[in-house]
C-alpha positions as CSV (number, residue, x, y, z in Angstrom):
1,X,0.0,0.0,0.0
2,X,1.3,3.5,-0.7
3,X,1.4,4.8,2.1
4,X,1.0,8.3,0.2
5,X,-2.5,7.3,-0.9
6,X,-4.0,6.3,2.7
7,X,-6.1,9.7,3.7
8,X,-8.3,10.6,5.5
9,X,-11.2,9.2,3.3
10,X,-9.9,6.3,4.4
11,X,-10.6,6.4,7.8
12,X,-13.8,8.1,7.1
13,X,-15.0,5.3,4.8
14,X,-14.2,2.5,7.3
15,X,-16.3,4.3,10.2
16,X,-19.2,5.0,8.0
17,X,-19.0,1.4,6.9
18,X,-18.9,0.1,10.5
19,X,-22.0,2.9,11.7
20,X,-23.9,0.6,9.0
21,X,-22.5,-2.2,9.6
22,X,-21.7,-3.6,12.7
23,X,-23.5,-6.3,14.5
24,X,-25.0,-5.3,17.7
25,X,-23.2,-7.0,20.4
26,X,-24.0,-6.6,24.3
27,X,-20.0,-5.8,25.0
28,X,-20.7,-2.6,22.6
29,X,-22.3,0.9,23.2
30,X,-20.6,0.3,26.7
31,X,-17.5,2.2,28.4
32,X,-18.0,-0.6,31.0
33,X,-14.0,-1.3,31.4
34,X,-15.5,-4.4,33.0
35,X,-17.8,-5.8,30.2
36,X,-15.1,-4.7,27.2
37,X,-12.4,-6.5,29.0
38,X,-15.0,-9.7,29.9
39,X,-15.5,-9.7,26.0
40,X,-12.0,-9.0,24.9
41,X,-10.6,-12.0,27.3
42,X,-13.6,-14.6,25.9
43,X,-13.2,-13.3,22.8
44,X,-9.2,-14.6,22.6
45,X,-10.0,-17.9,21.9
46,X,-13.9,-18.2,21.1
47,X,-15.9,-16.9,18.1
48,X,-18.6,-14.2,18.1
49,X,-21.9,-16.6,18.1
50,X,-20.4,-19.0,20.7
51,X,-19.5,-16.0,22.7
52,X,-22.3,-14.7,23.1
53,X,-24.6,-17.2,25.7
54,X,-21.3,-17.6,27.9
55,X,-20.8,-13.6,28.1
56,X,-24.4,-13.2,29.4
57,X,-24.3,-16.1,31.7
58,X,-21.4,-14.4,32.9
59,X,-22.0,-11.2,33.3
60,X,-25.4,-12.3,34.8
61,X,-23.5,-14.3,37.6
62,X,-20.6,-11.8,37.9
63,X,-21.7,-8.1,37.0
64,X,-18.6,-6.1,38.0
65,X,-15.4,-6.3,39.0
66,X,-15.8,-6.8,42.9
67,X,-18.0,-9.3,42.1
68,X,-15.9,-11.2,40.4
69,X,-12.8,-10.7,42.9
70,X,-15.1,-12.1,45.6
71,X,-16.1,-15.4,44.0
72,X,-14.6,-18.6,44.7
73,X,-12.5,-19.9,42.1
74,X,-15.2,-23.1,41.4
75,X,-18.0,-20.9,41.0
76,X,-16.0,-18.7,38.4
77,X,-14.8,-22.1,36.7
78,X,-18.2,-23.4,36.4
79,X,-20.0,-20.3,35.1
80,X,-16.7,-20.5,32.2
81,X,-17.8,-24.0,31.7
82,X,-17.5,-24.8,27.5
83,X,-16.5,-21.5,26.6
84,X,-12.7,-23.7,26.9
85,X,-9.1,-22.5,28.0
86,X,-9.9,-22.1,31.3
87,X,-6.4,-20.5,31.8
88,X,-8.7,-17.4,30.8
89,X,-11.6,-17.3,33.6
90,X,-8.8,-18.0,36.3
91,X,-6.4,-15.0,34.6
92,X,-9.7,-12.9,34.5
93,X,-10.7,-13.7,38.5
94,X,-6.8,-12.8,39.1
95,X,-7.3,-9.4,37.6
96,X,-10.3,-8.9,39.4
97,X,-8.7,-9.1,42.3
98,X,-5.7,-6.7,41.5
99,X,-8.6,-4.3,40.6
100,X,-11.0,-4.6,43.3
101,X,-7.9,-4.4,45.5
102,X,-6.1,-0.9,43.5
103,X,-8.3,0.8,41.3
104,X,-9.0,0.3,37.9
105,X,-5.6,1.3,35.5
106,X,-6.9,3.8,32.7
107,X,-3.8,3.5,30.4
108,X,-2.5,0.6,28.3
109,X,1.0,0.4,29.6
110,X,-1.0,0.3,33.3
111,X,-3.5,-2.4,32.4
112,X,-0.6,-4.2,31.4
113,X,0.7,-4.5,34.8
114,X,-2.8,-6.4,35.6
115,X,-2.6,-10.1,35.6
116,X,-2.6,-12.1,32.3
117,X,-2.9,-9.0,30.5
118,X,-0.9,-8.6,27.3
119,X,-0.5,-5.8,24.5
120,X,-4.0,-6.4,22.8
121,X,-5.9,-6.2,25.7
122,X,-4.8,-4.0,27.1
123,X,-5.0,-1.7,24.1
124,X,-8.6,-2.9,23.5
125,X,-9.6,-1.9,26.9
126,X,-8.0,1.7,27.0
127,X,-9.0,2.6,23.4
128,X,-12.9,1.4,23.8
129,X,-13.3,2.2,27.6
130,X,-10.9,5.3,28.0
131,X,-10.4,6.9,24.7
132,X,-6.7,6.6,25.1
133,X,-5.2,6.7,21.3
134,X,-3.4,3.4,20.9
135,X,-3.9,0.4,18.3
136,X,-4.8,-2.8,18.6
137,X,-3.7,-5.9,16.5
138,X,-5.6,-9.1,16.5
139,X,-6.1,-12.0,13.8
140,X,-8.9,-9.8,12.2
141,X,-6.8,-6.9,12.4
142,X,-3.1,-8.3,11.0
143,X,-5.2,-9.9,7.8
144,X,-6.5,-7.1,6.8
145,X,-3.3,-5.0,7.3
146,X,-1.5,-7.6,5.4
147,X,-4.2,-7.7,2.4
148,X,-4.1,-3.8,2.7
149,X,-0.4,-3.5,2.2
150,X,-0.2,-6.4,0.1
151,X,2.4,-8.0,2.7
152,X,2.6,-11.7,2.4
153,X,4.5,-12.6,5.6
154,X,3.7,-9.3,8.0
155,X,6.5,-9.1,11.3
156,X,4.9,-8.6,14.7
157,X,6.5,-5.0,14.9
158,X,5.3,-3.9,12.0
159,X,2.1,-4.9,12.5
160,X,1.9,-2.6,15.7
161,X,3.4,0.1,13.7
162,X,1.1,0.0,10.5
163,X,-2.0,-0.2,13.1
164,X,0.1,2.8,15.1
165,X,-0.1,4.7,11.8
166,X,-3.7,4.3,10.4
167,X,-5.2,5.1,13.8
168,X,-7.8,7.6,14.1
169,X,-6.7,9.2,17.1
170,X,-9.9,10.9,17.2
171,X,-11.9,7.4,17.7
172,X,-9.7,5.2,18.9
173,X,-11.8,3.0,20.6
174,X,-14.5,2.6,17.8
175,X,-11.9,2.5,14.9
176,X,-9.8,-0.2,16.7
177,X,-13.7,-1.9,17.2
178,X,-14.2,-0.8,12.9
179,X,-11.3,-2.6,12.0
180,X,-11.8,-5.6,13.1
181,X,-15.6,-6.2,12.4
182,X,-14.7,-5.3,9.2
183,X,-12.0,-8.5,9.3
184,X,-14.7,-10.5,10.9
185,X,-17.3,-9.7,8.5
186,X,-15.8,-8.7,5.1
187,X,-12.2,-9.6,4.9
188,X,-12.4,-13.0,6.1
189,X,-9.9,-15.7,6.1
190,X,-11.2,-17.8,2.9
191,X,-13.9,-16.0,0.0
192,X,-13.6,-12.5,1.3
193,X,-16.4,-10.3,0.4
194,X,-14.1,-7.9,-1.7
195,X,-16.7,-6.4,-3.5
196,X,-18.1,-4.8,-0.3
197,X,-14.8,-4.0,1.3
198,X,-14.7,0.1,2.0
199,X,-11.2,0.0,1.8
200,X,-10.5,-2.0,-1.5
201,X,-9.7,1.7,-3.1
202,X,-6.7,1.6,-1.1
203,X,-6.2,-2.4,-1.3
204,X,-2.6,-3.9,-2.9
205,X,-3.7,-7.6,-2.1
206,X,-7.2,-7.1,-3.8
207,X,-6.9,-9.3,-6.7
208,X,-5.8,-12.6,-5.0
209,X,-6.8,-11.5,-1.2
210,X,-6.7,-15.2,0.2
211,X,-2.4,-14.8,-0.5
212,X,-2.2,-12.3,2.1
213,X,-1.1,-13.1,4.8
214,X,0.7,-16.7,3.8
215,X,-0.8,-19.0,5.9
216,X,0.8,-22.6,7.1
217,X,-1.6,-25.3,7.7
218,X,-1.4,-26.9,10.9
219,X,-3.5,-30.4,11.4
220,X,-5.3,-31.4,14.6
221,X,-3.7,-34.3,16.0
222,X,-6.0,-37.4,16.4
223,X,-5.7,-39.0,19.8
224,X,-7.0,-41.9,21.5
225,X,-8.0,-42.3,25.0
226,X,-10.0,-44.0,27.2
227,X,-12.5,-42.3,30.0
228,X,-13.6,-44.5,33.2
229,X,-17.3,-43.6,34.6
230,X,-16.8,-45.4,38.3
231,X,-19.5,-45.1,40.2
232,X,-18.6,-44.8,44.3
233,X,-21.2,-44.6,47.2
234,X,-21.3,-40.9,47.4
235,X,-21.4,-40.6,43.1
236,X,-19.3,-40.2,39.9
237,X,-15.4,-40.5,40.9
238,X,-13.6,-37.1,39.8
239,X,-10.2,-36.3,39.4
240,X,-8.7,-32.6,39.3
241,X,-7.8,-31.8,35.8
242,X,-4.4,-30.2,35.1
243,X,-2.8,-28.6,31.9
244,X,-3.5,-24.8,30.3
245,X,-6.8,-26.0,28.6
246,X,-8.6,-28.2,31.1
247,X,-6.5,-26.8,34.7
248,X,-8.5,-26.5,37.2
249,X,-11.8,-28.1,36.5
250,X,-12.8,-31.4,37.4
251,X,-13.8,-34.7,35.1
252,X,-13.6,-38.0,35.1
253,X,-10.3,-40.1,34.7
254,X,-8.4,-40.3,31.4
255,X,-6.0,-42.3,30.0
256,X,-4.7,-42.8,26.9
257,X,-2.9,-46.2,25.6
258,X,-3.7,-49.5,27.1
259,X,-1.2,-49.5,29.6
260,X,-2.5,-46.4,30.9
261,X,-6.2,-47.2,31.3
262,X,-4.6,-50.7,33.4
263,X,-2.7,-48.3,35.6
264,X,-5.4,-46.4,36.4
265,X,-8.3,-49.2,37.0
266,X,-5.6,-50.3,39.4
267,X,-5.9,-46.7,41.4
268,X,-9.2,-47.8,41.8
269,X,-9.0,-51.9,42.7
270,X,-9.2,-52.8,39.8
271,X,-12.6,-52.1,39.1
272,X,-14.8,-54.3,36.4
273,X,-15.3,-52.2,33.7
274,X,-17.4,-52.4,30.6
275,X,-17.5,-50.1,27.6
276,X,-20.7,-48.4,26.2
277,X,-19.7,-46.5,23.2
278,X,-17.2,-43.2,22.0
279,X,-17.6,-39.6,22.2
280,X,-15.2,-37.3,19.7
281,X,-14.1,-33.7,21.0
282,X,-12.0,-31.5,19.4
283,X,-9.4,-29.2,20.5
284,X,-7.8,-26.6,18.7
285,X,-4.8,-28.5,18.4
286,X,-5.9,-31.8,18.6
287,X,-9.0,-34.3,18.0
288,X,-10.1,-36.8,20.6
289,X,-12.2,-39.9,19.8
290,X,-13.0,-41.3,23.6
291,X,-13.5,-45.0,24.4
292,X,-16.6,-44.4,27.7
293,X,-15.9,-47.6,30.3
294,X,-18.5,-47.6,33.2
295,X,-17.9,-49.8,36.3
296,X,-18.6,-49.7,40.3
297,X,-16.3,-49.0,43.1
298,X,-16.4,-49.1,46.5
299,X,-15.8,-45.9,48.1
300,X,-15.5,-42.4,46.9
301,X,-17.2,-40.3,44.2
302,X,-19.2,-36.9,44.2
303,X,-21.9,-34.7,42.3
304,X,-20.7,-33.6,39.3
305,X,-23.1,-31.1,39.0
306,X,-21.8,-29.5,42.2
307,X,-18.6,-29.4,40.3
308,X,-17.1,-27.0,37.1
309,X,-16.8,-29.7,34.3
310,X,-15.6,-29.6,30.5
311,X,-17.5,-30.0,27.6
312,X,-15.6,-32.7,26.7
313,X,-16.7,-34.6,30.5
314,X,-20.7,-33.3,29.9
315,X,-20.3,-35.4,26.7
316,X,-18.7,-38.4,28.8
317,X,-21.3,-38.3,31.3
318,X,-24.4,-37.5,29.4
319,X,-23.5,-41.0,27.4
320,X,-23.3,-43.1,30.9
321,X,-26.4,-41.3,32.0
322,X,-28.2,-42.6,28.8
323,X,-26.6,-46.1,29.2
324,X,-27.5,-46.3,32.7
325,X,-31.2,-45.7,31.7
326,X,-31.5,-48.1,28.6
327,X,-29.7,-50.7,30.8
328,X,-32.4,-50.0,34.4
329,X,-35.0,-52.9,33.9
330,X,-38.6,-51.7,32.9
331,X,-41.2,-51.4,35.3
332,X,-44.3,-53.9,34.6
């Protein structure tokens, strides 16, 4: 992109675009610090749609910061429950915390000083909720600063400084907000909607938009493992889960290999087992087909609905429950 062509218009043709345009959201047409950051943190790792039902329960359970820095960390777990990385709702409670406890910080380089806070959130945050001038750079954001400038393989630094450069320090928070609806809606990864694009007047990567930037494919992994319903006196036996996607939620046992699933029927005397079917589940990184064995033991076990689970466990369970029920003998 020459940079001599990008004017003004430019900025104004984005922001009328995006005053037509963008979807209503309940995280927008709020200075909320609170709400924005809520959204930006669930936002990191979850699209829009899926978003939305675990921001309101949220917010519904946990409406402001205090709030949030007074609830046990089980309770924030569970109300995170399938939104997944759950690295997020425990960095999010931590920042709660430092906030409730010192004030809210207004500026980016301050908010970054808040738990688990890094350079986009914190520049989302001050932009939209403060009006401080400063960019942001997302996935939305670096494609379409890439197809802009026609730059195949775009470095982190200049990515910050490109967005540094377009900003309109006038509106930060809703041009930061523009430009990435408008990678969200119109410059999308694959089939890009060109045609509507505001800025295609000033677009080098136009004509063959899905080249910028260069994308390497990555494949899920596919793993195999097996899941162990044991039923104990008091319930379902539950193990602590550990790990950045799955830490600090509960579920029950895993193991994958054969050796494995021995090992751990012997933690539990080794129980008689039986298996009942598979669930699949899929991670960002990898793709889990789950063998479901049910048995009995004799002590132990609790409620998992008292209890944040994963997605992945609802699925394990909800299958036992339905096994259990087509197995109980019929009345009459």
């Amino acid at each position: 992109m020459n940079e001599r062509r990008v004017v003004p218009e430019l900025r104004q043709a984005l922001l009328r675009w995006y005053g037509a345009r963008a979807r209503v959201l309940p995280w927008r047409g709020t200075q909320d610090p609170y709400r924005i950051a809520l959204a930006e943190v669930l936002l990191q790792q979850t699209r829009v749609q899926q978003a939305l039902g675990y921001y309101e329960r949220f917010v519904t359970r946990f409406p402001t910061w205090e709030a949030l820095a007074a609830a046990a960390e089980g309770d924030v777990l569970k109300a995170w429950a399938g939104a997944g990385y759950y690295a997020r709702a425990r960095r999010l409670h931590a920042m709660a915390r430092e906030v409730a406890q010192h004030g809210m910080p207004r500026t980016a380089a301050r908010l970054r000083t808040l738990p688990g806070v890094g350079p986009y959130t914190a520049a989302a945050v001050a932009s939209i909720a403060f009006g401080e001038p400063v960019a942001v750079v997302d996935g939305n954001v670096r494609r379409v600063l890439s197809r802009l400038a026609g730059v195949a393989r775009p470095a982190g630094r200049w990515l910050w400084e490109k967005a540094e450069w377009l900003l309109d320090r006038e509106h930060p928070g809703r041009w930061n907000q523009a430009l990435m609806e408008l990678g969200a809606l119109v410059c999308t990864p694959r089939a890009p909607a060109c045609a509507d694009c505001p800025l295609g007047a000033w677009c080098e990567g136009k004509e063959s938009p899905e080249a910028y930037p260069e994308v390497r494919p990555r494949k899920a992994r596919a793993v195999r493992v097996a899941a162990l319903v044991l039923t104990g006196p008091g319930g379902t036996v539950l193990v602590r889960r550990d790990g950045a996607s799955l830490g600090g939620l509960w579920g029950v046992p895993l193991a994958e290999g054969g050796e494995a699933l021995v090992a751990l029927l012997a933690e539990h005397g080794g129980a008689a087992v039986r298996r009942i079917g598979q669930v699949r589940h899929a991670f960002t990184h990898k793709r889990l087909t789950v063998d479901v064995y049910v048995g009995c033991v004799d002590t132990g076990g609790a409620d998992p609905a008292g209890l944040p689970l994963s997605r992945l466990d609802e699925k394990i369970l909800a299958l036992a429950g339905e096994h259990e029920r087509d197995s109980a003998p019929s009345e009459g």
